[in-house]
ZAMARGU-4260 file (C-alpha; in steps of 0.2 Angstrom, whole numbers, plus 5000, padded with zeros to 4 digits):
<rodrens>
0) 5384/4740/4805 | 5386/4721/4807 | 5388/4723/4826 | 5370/4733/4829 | 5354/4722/4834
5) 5339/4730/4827 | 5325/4735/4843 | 5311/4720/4839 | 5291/4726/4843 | 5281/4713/4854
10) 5277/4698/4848 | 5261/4694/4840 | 5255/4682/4853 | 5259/4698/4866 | 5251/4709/4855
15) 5235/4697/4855 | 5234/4697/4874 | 5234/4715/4877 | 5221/4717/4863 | 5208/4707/4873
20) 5212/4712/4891 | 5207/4729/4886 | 5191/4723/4877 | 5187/4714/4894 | 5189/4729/4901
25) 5179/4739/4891 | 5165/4725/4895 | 5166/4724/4913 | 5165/4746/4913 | 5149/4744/4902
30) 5139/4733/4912 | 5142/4740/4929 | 5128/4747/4937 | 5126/4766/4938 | 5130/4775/4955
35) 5115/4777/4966 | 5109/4795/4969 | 5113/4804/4985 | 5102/4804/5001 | 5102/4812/5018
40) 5102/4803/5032 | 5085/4806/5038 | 5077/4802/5022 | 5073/4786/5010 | 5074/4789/4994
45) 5071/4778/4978 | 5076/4785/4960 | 5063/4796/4959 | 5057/4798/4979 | 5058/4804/4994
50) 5053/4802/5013 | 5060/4812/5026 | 5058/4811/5045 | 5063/4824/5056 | 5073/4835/5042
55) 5080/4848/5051 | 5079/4859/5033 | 5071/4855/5016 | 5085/4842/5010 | 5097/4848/4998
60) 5107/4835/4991 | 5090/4825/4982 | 5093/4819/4966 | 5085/4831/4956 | 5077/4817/4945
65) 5064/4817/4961 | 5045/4818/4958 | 5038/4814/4975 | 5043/4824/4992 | 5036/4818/5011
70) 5042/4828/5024 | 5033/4821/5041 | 5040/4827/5061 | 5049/4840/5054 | 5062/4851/5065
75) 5059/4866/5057 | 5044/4879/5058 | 5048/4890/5041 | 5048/4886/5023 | 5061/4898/5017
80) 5059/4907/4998 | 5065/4895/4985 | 5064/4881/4997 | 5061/4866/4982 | 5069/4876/4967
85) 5083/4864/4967 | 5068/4848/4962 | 5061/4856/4946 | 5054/4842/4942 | 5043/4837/4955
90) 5025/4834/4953 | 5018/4827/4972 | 5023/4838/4989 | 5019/4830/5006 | 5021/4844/5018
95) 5006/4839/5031 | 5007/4834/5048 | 5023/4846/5052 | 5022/4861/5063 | 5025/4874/5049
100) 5020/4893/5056 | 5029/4903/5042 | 5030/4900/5023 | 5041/4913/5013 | 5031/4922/4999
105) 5039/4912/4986 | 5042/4898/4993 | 5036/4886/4979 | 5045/4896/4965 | 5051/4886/4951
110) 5038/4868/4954 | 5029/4872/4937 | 5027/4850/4939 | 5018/4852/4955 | 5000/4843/4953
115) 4998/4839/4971 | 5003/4851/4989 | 4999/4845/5004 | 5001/4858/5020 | 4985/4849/5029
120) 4987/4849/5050 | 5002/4862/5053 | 5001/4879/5062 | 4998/4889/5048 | 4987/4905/5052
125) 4989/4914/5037 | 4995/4912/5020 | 5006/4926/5008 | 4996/4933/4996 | 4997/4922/4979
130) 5009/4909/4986 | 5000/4896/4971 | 5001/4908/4956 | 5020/4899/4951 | 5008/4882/4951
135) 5000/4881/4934 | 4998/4864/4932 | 4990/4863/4952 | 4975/4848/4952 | 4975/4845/4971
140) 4978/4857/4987 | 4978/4851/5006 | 4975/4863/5019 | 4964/4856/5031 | 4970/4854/5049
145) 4975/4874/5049 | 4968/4886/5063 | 4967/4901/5048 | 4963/4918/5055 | 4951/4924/5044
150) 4957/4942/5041 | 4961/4953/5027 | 4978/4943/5024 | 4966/4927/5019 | 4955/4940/5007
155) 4964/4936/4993 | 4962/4916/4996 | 4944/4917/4997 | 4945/4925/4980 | 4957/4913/4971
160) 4948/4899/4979 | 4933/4906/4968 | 4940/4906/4953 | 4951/4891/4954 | 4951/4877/4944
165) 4962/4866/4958 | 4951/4854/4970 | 4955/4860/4988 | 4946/4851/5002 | 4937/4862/5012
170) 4945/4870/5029 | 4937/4882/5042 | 4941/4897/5050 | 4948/4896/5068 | 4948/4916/5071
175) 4942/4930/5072 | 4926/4923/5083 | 4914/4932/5070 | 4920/4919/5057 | 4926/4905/5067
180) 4919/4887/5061 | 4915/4897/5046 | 4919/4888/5026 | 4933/4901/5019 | 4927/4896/5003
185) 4909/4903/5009 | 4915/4920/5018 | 4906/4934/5006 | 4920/4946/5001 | 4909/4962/5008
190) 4914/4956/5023 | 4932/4960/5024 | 4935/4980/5029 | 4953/4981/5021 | 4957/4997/5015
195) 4964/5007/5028 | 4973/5026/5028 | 4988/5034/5035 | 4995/5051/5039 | 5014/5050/5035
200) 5026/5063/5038 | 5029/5071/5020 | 5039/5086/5022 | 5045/5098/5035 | 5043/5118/5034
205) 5058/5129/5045 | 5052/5140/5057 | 5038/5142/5066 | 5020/5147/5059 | 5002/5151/5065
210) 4990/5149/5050 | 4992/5142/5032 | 4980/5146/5016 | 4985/5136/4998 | 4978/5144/4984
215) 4978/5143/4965 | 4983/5157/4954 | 4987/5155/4936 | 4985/5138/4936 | 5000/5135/4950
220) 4997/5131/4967 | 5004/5140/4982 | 5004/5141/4999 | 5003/5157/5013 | 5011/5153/5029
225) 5011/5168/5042 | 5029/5167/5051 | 5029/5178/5066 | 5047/5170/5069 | 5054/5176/5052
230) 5045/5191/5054 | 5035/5188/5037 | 5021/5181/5027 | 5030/5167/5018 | 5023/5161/4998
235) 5028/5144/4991 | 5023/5135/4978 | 5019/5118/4973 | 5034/5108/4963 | 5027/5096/4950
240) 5041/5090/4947 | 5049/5086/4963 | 5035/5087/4972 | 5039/5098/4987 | 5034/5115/4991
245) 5046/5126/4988 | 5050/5145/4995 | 5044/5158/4982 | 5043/5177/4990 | 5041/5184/5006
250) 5032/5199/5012 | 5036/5209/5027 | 5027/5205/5042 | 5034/5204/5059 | 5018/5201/5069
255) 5011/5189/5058 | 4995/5181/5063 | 4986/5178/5047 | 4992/5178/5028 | 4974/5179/5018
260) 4978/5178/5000 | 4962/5181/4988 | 4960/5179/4970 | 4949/5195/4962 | 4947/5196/4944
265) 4961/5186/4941 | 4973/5197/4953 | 4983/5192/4968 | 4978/5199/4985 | 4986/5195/5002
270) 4979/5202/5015 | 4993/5202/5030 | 4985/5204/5049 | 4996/5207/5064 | 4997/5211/5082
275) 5010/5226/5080 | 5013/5239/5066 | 4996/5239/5058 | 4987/5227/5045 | 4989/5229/5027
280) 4983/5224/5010 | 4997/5219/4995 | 4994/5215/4979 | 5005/5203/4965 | 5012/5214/4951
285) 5016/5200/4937 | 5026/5212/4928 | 5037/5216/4942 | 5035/5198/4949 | 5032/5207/4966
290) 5021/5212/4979 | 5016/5228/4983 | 5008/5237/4998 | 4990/5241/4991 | 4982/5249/5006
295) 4982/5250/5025 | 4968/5242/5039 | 4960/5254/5049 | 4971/5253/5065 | 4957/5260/5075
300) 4944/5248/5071 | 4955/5231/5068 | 4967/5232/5083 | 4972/5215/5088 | 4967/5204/5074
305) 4964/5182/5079 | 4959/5177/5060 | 4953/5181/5044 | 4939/5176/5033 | 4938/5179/5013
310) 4920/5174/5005 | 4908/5178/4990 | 4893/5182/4991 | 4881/5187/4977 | 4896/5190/4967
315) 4906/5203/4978 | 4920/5199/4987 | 4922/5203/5007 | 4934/5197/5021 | 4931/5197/5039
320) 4943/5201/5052 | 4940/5194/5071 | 4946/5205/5083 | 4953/5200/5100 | 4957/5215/5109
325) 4944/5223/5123 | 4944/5239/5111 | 4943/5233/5093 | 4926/5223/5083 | 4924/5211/5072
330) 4922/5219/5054 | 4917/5217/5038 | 4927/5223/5019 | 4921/5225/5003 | 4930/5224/4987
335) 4926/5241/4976 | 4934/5242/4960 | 4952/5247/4964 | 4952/5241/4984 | 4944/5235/5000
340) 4933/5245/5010 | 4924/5247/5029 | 4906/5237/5025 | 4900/5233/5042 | 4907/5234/5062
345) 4900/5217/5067 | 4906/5210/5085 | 4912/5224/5097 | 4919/5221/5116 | 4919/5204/5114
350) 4937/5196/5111 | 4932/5187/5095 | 4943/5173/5091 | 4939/5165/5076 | 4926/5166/5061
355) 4918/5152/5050 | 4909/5158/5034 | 4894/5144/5031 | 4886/5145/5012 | 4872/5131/5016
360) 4853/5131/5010 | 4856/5148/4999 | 4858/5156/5018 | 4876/5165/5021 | 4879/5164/5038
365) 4896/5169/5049 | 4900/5161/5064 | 4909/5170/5076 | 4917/5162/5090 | 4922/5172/5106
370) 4935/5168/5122 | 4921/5180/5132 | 4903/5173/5128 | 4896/5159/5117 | 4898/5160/5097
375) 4887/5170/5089 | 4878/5165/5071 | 4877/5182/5058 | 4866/5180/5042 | 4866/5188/5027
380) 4851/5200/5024 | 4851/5203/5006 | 4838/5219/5007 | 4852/5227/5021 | 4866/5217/5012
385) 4872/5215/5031 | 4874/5203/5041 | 4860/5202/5054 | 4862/5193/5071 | 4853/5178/5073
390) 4859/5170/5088 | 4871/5160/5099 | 4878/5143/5102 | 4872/5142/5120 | 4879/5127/5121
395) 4897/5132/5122 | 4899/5146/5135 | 4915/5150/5125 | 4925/5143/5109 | 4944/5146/5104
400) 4938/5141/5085 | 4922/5135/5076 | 4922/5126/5059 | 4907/5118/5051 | 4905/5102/5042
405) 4890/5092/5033 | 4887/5074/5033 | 4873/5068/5023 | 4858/5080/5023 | 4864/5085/5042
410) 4874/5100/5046 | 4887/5100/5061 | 4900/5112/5070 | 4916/5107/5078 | 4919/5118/5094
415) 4938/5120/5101 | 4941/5125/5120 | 4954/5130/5130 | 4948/5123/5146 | 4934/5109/5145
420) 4931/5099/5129 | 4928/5103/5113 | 4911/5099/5106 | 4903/5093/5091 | 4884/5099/5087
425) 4871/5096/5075 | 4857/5107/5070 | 4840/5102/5073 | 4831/5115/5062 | 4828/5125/5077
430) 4845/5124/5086 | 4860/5115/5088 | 4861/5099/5102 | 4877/5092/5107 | 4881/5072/5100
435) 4901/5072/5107 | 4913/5079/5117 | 4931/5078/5114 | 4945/5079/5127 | 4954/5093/5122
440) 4965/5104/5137 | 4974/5117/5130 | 4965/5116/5112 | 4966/5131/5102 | 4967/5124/5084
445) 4951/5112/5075 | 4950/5106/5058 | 4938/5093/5049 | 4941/5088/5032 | 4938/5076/5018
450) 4948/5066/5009 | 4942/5053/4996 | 4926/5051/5004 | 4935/5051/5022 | 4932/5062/5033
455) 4943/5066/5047 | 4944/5081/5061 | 4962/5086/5067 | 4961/5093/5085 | 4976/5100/5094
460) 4983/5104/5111 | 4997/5114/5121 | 5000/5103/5131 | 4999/5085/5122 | 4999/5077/5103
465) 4988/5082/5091 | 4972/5070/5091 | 4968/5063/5070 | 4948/5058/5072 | 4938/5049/5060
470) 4921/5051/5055 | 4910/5033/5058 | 4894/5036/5046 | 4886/5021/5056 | 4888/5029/5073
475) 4887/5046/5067 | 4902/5051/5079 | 4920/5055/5078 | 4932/5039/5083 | 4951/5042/5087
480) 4961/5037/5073 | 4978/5041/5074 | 4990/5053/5084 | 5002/5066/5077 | 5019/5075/5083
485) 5011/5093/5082 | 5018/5104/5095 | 5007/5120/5099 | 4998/5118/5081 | 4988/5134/5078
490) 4978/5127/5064 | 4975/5116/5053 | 4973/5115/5034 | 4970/5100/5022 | 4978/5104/5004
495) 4976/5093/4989 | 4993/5092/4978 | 4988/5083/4962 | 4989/5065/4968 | 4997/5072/4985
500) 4984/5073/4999 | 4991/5085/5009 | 4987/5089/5028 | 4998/5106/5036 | 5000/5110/5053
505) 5008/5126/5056 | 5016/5124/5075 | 5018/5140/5084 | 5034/5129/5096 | 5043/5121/5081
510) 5044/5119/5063 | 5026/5115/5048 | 5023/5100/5049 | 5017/5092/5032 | 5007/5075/5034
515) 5006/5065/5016 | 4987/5055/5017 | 4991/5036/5010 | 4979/5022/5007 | 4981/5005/5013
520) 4977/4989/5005 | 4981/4975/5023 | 4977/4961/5010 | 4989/4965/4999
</rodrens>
């Protein structure tokens, strides 16, 4: 053991030396200065600044400790969404004098600091709805400078500029020239017409159809469309749920030209019309869920059947059939207890083509419209309980379709022509005198109808789309409001599906076509 050296430690004038280099150290790592924060190239920044010139993008890499952003000249013409989300903290945006056409919806999401915006003198025209709702702390807003086109899209500034508590410097309106040079903080909000409608395609109904009646029974909405093609008088019913109509029974019919459903005394009658094979009357048995043939038509008196016509009248119920064969008349039915009976031959000879029952003034009157001869006006006489002739429509030589209308106190028909146009009158007290004229070649099928207050007129065509008018109280005139895919509609029918506004149009050349009614808000 004598021959081993035992390992020494360092010395204590070694051990002294390392001891204060590493406190020097520590010394000369504590007192050097912290690392300054990044900055892009084209922009100057302090601690807690920035000032950008031609930025070709909102800069990314800024320290996030900024509170003040000028961007000036720059080479961009968008402010995306989220564009300042990565500066939370910032209190003062410069973003005037650029040439900004575009800012994203939410483009200043996340600045709940922001106390000062600046978008004055850019290319703005229009600003997203609420873009300043994130900014709850915002004291000052620029926007002067802007050529603002002062329609609906700005409807919702004009309001939050009345009940902001921000101070914004007051800018104009460059457009439209109603409102140019005009205070957007003085533009009255009656001014701005923003609600607009739609007709939307819905749903689409195979094969072809020539009329369609919805009806209620038992609280359930359903729908009758004749279906020549399928060779039967087609029932569907409304789907709460999914909201569709849906196939529910067929009755035989292979000449369909009209399926007339009528509810008597809480009972379920169609009445099916046709070119071939007779007419007939069936009824709903809701203990065999099924319809049965009630009665036949008179053959010799309804021969060629064009539409069909169910109405009350002092309590009783009747249908009209027009007739459009040389042979056959117009004629009336009467429900008696147990059926529907012959009441009254009306229109003879004349190749009727359409009826339009008119309950105004505590007068029944039906309007009978003719291919042959101008449309003649029946009244109810209810010493004769007939209706009596009172005379024609000599201002329509001939009409494929009449349908009647009111608007305020006045009364109005709508006339469809094959050849010439289709005309709209207005009764006088002592007759009717034209107020329009529609183009309409190769019209067979009219319809006016209100919806919400609205009130439209569908006019079709053989040979072109179908023509969606709309009624301008002001005017008092029809004014082309939108054009639908209809091929060869043969009528027209306007069905309300709880919040559903419905509009059918059975095509004779392709498949039903159900439109959907939507409201538009274009401020929103």
């Amino acid at each position: 053991m004598a021959g081993l050296r035992a390992r020494r430690g360092p010395g204590p004038g070694l051990l002294a030396l390392s001891t204060l280099g590493f406190c020097l150290m520590l010394q000369v790592s504590a007192k050097r200065p912290p690392k300054t924060p990044p900055c892009p190239p084209s922009c100057s920044c302090t601690r807690d600044t920035a000032f950008c010139v031609d930025s070709k993008a909102v800069p990314r890499n800024l320290p996030s400790e900024v509170i003040s952003l000028t961007l000036v000249n720059a080479a961009f013409s968008e402010i995306q969404d989220g564009a300042f989300s990565h500066l939370p903290l910032l209190q003062f945006l410069l973003l005037n004098s650029n040439k900004f056409t575009l800012i994203g919806d939410n483009a200043f999401t996340g600045l709940s600091h922001l106390q000062y915006l600046s978008l004055a003198n850019n290319n703005l025209q229009t600003l997203p709805r609420d873009i300043f709702r994130p900014l709850d702390i915002l004291s000052d807003l620029d926007l002067r400078g802007n050529a603002l086109n002062c329609d609906c899209k700005v409807k919702w500034l004009v309001e939050w500029l009345a009940h902001t508590n921000t101070t914004v410097a007051p800018i104009y309106c460059a457009s439209p020239p109603r409102f140019q040079e005009h205070k957007v903080q003085d533009l009255p909000l009656r001014e701005f017409d923003c609600i607009t409608t739609d007709f939307v395609l819905y749903q689409t109904l195979s094969s072809p159809a020539v009329s369609a009646e919805p009806f209620l029974y038992s609280s359930d909405l359903y729908l009758a469309l004749a279906q020549p093609g399928a060779s039967a008088c087609t029932i569907l019913k409304w789907d709460y749920v999914e909201r569709q109509l849906r196939d529910y029974d067929r009755i035989p019919a292979p000449s369909a030209v009209h399926c007339k459903p009528m509810v008597v005394d809480s009972q379920l009658y169609v009445v099916v019309a046709q070119l071939f094979g007779g007419s007939y009357i069936y009824h709903w048995d809701p203990n065999t869920t099924r319809f049965t043939k009630l009665q036949d038509i008179d053959p010799q008196r309804v021969r060629k059947p064009n539409d069909l016509e169910a109405f009350r009248i002092d309590g009783d119920w009747y249908f009209a059939v027009a007739d459009s064969s040389k042979a056959g008349a117009t004629s009336l039915y009467r429900w008696n207890q147990n059926g529907f009976y012959s009441h009254q031959a009306l229109h003879a000879w004349h190749r009727d083509t359409d009826l339009e029952f008119v309950d105004g003034e505590g007068k029944p009157r039906l309007i009978v419209s003719s291919s042959s001869q101008a449309p003649v006006i029946y009244q109810w006489s209810r010493t004769q309980k007939q209706f009596v002739a009172q005379g024609e429509v000599t201002q329509v030589p001939d009409a494929q379709a009449v349908k009647h209308f009111r608007a305020g106190r006045d009364s109005y028909l709508c006339l469809s022509r094959y050849i010439g146009d289709s005309k709209i009158l207005r009764w006088e007290g002592t007759r009717f005198s034209e107020v329009q004229a529609l183009p309409s070649r190769g019209s067979l099928a009219l319809q006016p109808f209100l919806v919400g207050g609205r009130r439209y007129l569908a006019l079709g065509s053989d040979f072109s789309f179908t023509q969606i008018y709309q009624w301008d109280e002001g005017r008092q005139k029809f004014v082309r409001f939108q054009e639908l895919a209809v091929q060869a509609p043969r009528a027209f029918c306007y069905m309300p599906a709880g919040d559903a506004q419905l509009l059918l149009a059975p095509s004779f050349k392709g498949q039903t076509l159900v439109y959907r009614h939507v409201v538009v808000d274009l401020s929103a």
